[in-house]
C-alpha positions in Angstrom: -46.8 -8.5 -26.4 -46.0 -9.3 -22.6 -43.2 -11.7 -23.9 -41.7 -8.8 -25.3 -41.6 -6.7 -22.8 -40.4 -9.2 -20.5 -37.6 -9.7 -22.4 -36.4 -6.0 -22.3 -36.8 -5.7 -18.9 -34.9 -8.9 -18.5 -32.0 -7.2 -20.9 -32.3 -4.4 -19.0 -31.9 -6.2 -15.8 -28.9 -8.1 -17.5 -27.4 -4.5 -18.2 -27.8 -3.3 -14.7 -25.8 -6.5 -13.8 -23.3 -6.1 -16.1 -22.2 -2.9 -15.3 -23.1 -3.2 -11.6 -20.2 -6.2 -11.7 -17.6 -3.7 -13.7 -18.3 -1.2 -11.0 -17.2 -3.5 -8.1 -14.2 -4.4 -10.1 -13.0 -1.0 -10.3 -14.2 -0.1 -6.8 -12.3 -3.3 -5.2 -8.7 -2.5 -7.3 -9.0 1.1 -6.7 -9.3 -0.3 -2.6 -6.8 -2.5 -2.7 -4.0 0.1 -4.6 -4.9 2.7 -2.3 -4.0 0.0 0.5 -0.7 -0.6 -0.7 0.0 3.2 -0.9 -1.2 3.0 3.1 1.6 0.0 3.4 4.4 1.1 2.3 6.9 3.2 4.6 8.1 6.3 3.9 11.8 6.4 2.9 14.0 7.0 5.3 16.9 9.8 4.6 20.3 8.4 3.3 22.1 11.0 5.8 23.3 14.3 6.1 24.6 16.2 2.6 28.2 16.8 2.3 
């Protein structure tokens, strides 16, 4: 009985892992894209219209 329910809380914990890892991913590329989009320069005006 205690083997068991050590090994659903270590599934659990491997769970929590899991998704706490996908979570950083999406955290870290949503940083870095809104860091490029900080970057770039604004684009400067070709010149007056005709």
């Amino acid at each position: 009985m205690f083997s068991m329910v050590l090994t659903w809380v270590g599934a659990l914990l491997g769970l929590v892992l899991l998704i706490a890892m996908a979570a950083g991913t999406f955290v870290v590329d949503f940083d870095d894209r809104l860091q490029e989009r900080r970057s770039k320069k604004p684009a400067e005006p070709a010149g007056p219209l005709p």
